[in-house]
C-alpha positions in Angstrom: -17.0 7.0 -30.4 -19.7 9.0 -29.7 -20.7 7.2 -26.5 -17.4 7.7 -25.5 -16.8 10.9 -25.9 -20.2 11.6 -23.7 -18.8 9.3 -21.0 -15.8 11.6 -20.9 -17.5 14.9 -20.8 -20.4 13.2 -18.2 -17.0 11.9 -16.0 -15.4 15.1 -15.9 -18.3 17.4 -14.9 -18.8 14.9 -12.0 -15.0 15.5 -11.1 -15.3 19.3 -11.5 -18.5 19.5 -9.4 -17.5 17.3 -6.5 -20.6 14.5 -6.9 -21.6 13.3 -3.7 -20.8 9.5 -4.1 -17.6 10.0 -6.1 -16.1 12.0 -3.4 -17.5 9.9 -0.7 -15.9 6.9 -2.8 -12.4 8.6 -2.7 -13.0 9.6 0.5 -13.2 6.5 2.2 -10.5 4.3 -0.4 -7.8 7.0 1.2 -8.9 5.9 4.4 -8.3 2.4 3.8 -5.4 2.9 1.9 -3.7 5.4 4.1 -4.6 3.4 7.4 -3.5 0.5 5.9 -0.1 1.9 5.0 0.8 3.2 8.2 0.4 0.2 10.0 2.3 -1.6 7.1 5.1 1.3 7.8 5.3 0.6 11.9 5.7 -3.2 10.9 8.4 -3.0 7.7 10.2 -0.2 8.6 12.2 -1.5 11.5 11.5 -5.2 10.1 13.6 -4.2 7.1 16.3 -2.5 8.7 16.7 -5.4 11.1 17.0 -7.8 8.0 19.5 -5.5 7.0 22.4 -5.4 9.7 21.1 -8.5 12.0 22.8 -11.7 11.0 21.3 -14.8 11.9 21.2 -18.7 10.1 18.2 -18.9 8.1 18.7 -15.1 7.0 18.8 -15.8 3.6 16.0 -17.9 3.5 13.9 -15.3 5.4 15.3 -12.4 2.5 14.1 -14.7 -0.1 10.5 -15.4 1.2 9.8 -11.8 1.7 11.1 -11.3 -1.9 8.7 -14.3 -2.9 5.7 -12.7 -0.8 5.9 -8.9 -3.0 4.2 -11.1 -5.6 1.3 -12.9 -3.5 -1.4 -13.5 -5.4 -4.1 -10.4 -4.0 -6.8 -12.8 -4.4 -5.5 -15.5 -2.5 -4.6 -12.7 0.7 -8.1 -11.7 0.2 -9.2 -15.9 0.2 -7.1 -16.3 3.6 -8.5 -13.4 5.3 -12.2 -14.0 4.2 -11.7 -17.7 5.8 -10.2 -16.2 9.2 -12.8 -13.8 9.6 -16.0 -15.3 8.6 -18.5 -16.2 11.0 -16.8 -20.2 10.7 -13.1 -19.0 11.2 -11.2 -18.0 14.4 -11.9 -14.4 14.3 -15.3 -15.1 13.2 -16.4 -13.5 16.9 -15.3 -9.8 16.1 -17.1 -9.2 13.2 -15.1 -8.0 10.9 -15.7 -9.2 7.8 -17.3 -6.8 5.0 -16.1 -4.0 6.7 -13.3 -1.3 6.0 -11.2 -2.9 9.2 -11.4 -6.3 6.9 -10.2 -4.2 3.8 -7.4 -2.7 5.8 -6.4 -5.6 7.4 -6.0 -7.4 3.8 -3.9 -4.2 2.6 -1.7 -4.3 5.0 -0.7 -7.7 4.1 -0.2 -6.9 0.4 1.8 -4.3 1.2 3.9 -4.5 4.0 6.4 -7.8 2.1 6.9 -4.4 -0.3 8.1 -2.2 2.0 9.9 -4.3 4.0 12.2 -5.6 1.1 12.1 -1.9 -0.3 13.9 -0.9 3.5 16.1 -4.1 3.4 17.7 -2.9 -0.1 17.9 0.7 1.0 19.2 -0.1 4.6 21.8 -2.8 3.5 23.4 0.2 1.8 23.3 2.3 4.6 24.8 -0.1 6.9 27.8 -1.1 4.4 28.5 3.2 5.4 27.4 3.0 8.9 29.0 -0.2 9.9 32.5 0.1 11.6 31.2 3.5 12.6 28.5 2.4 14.8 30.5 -0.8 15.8 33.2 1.3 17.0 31.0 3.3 19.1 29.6 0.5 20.8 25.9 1.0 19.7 23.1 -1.3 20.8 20.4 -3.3 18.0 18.1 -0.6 18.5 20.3 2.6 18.5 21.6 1.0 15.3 18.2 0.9 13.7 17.2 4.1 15.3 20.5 5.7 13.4 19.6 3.8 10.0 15.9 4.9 9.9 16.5 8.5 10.5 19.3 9.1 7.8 17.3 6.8 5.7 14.6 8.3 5.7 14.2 9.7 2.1 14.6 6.0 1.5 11.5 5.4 3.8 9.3 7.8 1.9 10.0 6.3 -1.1 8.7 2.9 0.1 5.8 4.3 2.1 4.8 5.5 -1.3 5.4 2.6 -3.3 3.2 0.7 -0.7 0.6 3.2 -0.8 0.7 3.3 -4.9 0.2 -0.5 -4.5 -2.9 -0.4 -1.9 -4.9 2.5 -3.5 -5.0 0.2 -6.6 -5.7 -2.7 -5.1 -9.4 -4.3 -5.8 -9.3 -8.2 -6.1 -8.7 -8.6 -2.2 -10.9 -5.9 -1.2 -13.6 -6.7 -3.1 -13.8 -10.5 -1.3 -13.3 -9.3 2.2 -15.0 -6.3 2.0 -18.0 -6.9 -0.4 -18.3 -3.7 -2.0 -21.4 -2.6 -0.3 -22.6 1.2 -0.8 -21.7 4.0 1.4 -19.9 1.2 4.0 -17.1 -0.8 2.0 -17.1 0.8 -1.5 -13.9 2.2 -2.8 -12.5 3.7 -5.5 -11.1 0.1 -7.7 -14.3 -1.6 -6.6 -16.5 0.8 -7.3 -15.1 1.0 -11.1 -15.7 -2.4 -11.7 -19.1 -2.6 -10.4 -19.9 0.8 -12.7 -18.4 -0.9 -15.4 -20.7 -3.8 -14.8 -23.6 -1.6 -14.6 -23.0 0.2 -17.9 -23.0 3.7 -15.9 -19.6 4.4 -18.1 -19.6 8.2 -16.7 -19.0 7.4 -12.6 -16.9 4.6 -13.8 -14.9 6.9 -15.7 -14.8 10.0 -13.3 -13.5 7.6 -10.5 -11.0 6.3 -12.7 -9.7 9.9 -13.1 -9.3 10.6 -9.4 -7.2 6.7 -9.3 -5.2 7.7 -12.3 -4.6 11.2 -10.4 -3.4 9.5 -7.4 -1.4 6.9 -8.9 0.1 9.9 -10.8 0.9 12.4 -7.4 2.6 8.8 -6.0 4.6 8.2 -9.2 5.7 12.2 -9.8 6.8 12.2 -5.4 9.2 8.6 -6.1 10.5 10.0 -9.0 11.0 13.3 -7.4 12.4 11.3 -4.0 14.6 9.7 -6.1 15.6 12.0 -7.9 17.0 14.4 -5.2 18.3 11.2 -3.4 21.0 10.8 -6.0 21.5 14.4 -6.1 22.5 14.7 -2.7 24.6 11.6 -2.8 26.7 13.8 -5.7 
């Protein structure tokens, strides 16, 4: 207990001081996080609100397989990307592998299914409202979508934030294709297990702090999205 309580103490100096490598740590998992959701955005946001008003034979099928793909196995994205970018695969040419482009591209993967289905929900209600409107205007596909994803858009930052809760915390994907190497590919899930590993419980601990923290802010801003969502619908 004693050991513990040390760790705790040790963790939370680190935190309050600003040590070098944890901040450098966090620094560079919001950079992969944060890159890796916006480019998951630009793809699921109009993917989702497509899926939601565009009606086409194998629609259903296509609904359930981006349902099925929210629980992909992080290991095995991490597996597939590894292959494709290693010096053997197709992409083995750019160099990418075991670096934070790697990591990102992996992420983005993971989290864009989320989203996607996340903005098909939301935007399937929205266009039950919208529809005979916008028919009876005569609106294109894309004015449609354009309409959709503007008054939806508390809807949007509530699965930009979902997505972002699931990258920050991601580590079995990252860890493959990005190798955890110091100062280059080390983030914040990575660098806790390999900490862990090492027995240096205090680092391991203050980085968990700064995850719990973030997954916390993302939690507290969906709650709070949602909660003024329904307010306003009242």
């Amino acid at each position: 207990m004693n050991d513990i309580w040390a760790g705790l103490q040790a963790a939370f100096w680190l935190v309050v001081s600003f040590d070098a490598d944890l901040v450098d740590i966090t620094l560079r998992s919001l950079q992969v996080s944060l890159s890796a959701l916006i480019i998951a955005c630009v793809i699921a946001f109009p993917f989702g609100t497509w899926l939601a008003i565009r009606r086409f034979r194998f629609r259903r099928a296509t609904i359930a397989t981006l349902n099925a793909l929210m629980g992909l196995p992080p290991v095995v994205v991490g597996l597939i990307v590894y292959l494709l970018l290693s010096r053997s695969g197709p992409f083995g040419v750019l160099g990418l592998l075991f670096t934070p482009t790697a990591m990102i591209i992996a992420q983005v993967i993971i989290i864009t299914p989320l989203i996607a289905s996340l903005m098909h929900q939301a935007m399937r209600e929205l266009w039950a409202e919208y529809h005979d409107l916008l028919i009876s205007l005569n609106t294109s596909k894309r004015q449609r979508i354009a309409t959709l994803l503007w008054d939806g858009r508390r809807a949007l930052l509530t699965g930009a934030l979902a997505g972002f809760g699931r990258a920050i915390g991601e580590v079995g994907a990252i860890m493959i294709v990005g190798g955890n190497i110091d100062q280059a590919t080390r983030v914040l899930t990575t660098a806790i297990a390999l900490e862990t590993g090492k027995g240096d419980f205090a680092l391991a601990l203050g980085l968990g702090f700064v995850l719990i923290a973030l997954a916390l802010l993302v939690n507290f801003a969906i709650h709070a999205l949602s909660r003024t969502e329904s307010e306003g619908r009242w």
